[in-house]
VEXTORKE-789575 format. One record per residue (C-alpha): residue in one letter; z, x negated, y. Coordinates in steps of 0.05 Angstrom, whole numbers, padded with zeros to 5 digits, always signed. Layout:
<recs>
aZXY...
</recs>
This chain:
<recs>
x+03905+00102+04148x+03935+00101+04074x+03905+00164+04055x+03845+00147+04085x+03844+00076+04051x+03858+00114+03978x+03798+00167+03981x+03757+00097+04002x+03781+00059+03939x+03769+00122+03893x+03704+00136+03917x+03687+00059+03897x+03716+00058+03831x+03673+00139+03827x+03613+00098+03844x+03620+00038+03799x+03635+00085+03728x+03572+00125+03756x+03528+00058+03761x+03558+00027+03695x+03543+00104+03658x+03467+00106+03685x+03465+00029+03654x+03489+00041+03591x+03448+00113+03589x+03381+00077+03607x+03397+00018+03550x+03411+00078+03500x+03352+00119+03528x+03308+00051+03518x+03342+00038+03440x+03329+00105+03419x+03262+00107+03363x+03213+00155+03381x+03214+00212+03334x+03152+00207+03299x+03164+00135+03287x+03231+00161+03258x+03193+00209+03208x+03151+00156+03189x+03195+00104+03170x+03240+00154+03132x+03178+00173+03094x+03155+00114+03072x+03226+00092+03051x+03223+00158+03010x+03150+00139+02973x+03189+00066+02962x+03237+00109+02922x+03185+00147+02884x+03214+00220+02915x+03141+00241+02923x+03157+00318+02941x+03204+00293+03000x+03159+00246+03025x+03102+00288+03032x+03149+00337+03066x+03163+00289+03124x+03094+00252+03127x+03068+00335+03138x+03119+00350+03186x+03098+00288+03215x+03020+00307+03227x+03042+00376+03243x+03089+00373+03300x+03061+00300+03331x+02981+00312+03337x+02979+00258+03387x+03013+00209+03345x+02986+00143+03339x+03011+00152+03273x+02973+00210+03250x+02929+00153+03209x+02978+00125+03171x+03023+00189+03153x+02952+00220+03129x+02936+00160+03089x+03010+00160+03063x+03015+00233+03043x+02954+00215+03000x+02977+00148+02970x+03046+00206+02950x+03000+00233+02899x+02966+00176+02877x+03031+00145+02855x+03053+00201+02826x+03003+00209+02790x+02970+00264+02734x+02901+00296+02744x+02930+00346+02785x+02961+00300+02838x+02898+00251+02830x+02852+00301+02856x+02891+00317+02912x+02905+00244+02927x+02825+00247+02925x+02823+00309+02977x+02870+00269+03024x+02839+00213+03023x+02772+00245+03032x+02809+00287+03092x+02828+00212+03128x+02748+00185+03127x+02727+00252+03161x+02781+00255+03205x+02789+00183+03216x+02724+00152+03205x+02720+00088+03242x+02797+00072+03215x+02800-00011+03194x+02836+00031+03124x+02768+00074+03112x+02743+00029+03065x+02809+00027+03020x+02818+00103+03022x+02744+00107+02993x+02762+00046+02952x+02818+00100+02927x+02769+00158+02915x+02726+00111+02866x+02792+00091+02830x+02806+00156+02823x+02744+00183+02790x+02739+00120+02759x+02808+00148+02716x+02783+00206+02701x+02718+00190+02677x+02709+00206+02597x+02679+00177+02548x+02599+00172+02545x+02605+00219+02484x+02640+00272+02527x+02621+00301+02600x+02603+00259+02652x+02622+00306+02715x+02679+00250+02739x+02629+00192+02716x+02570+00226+02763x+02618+00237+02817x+02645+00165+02812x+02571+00139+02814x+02563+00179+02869x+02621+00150+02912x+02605+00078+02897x+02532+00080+02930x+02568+00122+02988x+02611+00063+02997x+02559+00012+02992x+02522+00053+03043x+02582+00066+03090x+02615-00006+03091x+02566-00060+03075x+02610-00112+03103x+02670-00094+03073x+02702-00150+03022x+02704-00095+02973x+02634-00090+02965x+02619-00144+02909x+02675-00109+02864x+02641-00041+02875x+02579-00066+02856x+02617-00091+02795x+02647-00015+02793x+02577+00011+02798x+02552-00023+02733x+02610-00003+02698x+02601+00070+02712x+02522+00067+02698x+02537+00028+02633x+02570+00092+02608x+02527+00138+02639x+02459+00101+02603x+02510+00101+02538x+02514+00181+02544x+02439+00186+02550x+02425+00142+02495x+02469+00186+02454x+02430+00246+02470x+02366+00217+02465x+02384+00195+02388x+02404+00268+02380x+02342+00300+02405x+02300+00244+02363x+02338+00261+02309x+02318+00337+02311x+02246+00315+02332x+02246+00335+02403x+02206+00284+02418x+02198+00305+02495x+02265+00308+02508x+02285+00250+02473x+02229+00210+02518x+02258+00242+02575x+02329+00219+02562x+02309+00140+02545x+02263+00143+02603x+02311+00167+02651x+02363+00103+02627x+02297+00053+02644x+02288+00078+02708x+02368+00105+02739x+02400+00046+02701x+02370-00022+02706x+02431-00073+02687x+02437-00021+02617x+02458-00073+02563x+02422-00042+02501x+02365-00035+02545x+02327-00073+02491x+02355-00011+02446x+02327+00036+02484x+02250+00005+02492x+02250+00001+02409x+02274+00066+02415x+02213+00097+02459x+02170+00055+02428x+02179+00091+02361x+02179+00158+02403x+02112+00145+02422x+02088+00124+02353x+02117+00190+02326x+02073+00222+02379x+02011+00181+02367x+02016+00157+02438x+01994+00075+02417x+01992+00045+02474x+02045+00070+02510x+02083+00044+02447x+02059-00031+02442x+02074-00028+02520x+02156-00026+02509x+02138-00066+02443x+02114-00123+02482x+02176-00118+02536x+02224-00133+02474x+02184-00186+02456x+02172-00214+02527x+02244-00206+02546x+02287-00198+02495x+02274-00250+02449x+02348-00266+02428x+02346-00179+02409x+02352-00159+02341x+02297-00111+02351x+02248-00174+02381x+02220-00194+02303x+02207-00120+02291x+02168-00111+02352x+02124-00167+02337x+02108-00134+02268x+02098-00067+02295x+02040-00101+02351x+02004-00139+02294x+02001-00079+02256x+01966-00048+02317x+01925-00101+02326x+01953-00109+02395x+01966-00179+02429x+02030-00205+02427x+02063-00228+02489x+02097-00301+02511x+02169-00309+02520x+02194-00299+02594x+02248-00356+02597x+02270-00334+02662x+02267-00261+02648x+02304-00263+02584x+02369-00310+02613x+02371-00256+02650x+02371-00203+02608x+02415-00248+02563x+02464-00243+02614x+02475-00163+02616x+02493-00169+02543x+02575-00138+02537x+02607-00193+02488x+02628-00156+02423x+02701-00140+02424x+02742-00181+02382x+02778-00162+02314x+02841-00130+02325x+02884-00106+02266x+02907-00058+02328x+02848-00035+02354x+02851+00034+02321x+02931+00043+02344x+02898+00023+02413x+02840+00071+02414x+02894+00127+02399x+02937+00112+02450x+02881+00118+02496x+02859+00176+02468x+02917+00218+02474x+02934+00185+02543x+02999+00142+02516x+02957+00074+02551x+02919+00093+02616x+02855+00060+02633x+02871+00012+02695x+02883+00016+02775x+02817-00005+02798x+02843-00005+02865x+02890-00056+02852x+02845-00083+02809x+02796-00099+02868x+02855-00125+02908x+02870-00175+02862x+02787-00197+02852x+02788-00193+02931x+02845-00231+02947x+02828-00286+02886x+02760-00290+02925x+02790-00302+02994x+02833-00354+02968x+02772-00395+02933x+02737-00390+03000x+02796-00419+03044x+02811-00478+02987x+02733-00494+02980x+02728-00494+03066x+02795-00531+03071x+02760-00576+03012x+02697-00584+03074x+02747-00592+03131x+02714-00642+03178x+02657-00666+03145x+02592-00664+03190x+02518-00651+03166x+02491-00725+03143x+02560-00745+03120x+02570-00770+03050x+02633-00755+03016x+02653-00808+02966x+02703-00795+02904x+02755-00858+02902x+02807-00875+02851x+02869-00904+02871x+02908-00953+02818x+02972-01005+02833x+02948-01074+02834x+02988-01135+02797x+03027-01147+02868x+03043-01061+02866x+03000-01048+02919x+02947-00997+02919x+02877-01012+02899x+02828-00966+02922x+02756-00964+02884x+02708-00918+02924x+02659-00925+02855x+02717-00873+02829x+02727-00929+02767x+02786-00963+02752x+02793-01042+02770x+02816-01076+02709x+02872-01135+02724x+02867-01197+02683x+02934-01237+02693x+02904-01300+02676x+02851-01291+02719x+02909-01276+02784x+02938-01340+02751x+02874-01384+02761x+02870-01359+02837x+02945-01375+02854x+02936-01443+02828x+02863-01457+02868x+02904-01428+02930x+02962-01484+02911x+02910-01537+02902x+02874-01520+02966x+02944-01522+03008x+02957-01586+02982x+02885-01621+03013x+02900-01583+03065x+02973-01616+03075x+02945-01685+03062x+02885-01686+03118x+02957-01663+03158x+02989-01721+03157x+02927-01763+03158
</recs>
């Protein structure tokens, strides 16, 4: 029975490591990250540490060996945002490739609308000065109405309509320029073409007024009258606060044309579009250098709009937390809270303060005393 009662006890204690070893290989098999979870968190701790090359490395290998991923989204989006930060034209028009790559492939994505955010803040970099080409500017144009068109919901949209008249400002400014140039060498057509096309492509211009006295004298120079007192009379109608506005009203008396009324409404408006004039800066030329040469870049308009969208959400949640509870009919009522002579609080719901006379709190203490005292008498009475 002994050797029969030792096998028994072995086979037990066999059993028991076998159970405890599945236990302890299920909790491991359970604790263990999936590896394309793995690859992603290692990536991104790379792009914390600014080793760009390595990053994109993973994020790829990533995409690569994990199709099904649920991560796919984010590793594409990260592999882009790896040359964004890194930054240089170069890696910015990748960044713009990748990020163009994540809409098409990833189109209904709640992060579409910041990678296209991206693309505009990209373009937006590169675009030159309105002296110089406009291929980035046109292209940056181009993105903003795509957005516009693509995510009309989106919180983003009010700062790329912002973006929008930024990028047509210097558009309109390069046309100007060449429109000056071909008036200047008497190309009359072409210059009409060029201030034309800022009327028509570029309505919020701010020397639009510029640009009417501008094909106004075109027209003159090609004995084309009416067509002249016509942008003649929109200076005067609408831009009345314009240098050129006095001018104008010469030039349509010498015509014998009618001069127009002031718009009131129309020229606030146009007021409004003015750009305030930069002010004097002993540094101004040191800063146009740097810019120049590249030393000071132009800013992240995609962090940019983060800031103007997150400033706007927290103006909306103070202003509805200001409106908490109050019902349609209700009237709210501004009161001023003061301590009293006895330093209690005195409320005044006319939002003035009560003045405290302590002669006056005097006077009533001693009526009160008086009052007690009949009141004592008829008592005992």
């Amino acid at each position: 029975m002994r050797p029969f009662f030792k096998r028994a006890v072995l086979l037990y204690v066999m059993a028991g490591l076998a159970a405890c070893g599945g236990q302890k290989g299920a909790k491991l098999q359970q604790s263990v990250i999936p590896p394309d979870k793995t690859l992603y968190q290692n990536g991104t701790e790379l792009l914390r540490k600014s080793r760009y090359t390595e990053a994109r490395l993973v994020f790829q290998t990533l995409i690569r060996t994990y199709p099904g991923s649920d991560l796919q989204a984010d590793a594409y989006l990260a592999t882009g945002d790896s040359y964004y930060q890194e930054g240089g034209t170069e890696n910015l028009l990748l960044a713009e490739d990748q990020y163009k790559n994540f809409i098409i492939f990833f189109p209904t994505n709640p992060r579409a609308p910041d990678a296209q955010m991206k693309v505009i803040a990209i373009l937006m970099r590169e675009m030159n000065s309105p002296d110089r080409d406009s291929h980035y500017t046109k292209e940056a144009e181009g993105e903003i109405n795509r957005f516009l068109t693509m995510y009309p919901n989106s919180d983003f949209v009010p700062v790329a309509k912002q973006y929008l008249d930024i990028v047509q400002e210097n558009l309109a400014l390069g046309d100007l320029g060449v429109g000056d140039y071909y008036a200047h060498g008497k190309n009359y057509l072409g210059a009409e073409g060029r201030y034309k096309g800022i009327t028509e492509g570029y309505l919020h211009f701010s020397k639009m007024d510029e640009v009417y006295f501008k094909l106004a004298q075109t027209y003159q120079k090609m004995e084309r009258t009416d067509e002249a007192a016509r942008y003649l009379g929109l200076i005067v109608g609408g831009y009345p606060f314009s240098k050129y506005s006095d001018v104008a009203k010469e030039e349509l008396q010498k015509m014998g044309k009618p001069i127009p009324a002031v718009n009131a409404e129309l020229a606030a408006q146009n007021q409004s579009l003015v750009k305030p004039a930069a002010p004097f800066s002993p540094l101004r030329p040191f800063i146009d250098f740097a810019e120049a040469i590249g030393f000071k870049g132009p800013p992240d308009r995609y962090e940019e709009a983060k800031r103007i969208v997150e400033a706007n959400r927290a103006e909306a949640a103070a202003a509805a937390a200001g409106q908490e509870g109050v019902k349609p009919g209700d009237v709210l009522i501004n009161a001023t809270i003061t301590k009293g002579p006895d330093d209690k609080a005195v409320v005044n719901p006319n939002g003035t303060q009560q003045k405290t006379d302590k002669k006056d709190d005097k006077k009533q203490d001693d009526k009160k005393q008086v009052v007690k005292k009949q009141d004592d008498k008829t008592i005992k009475k």
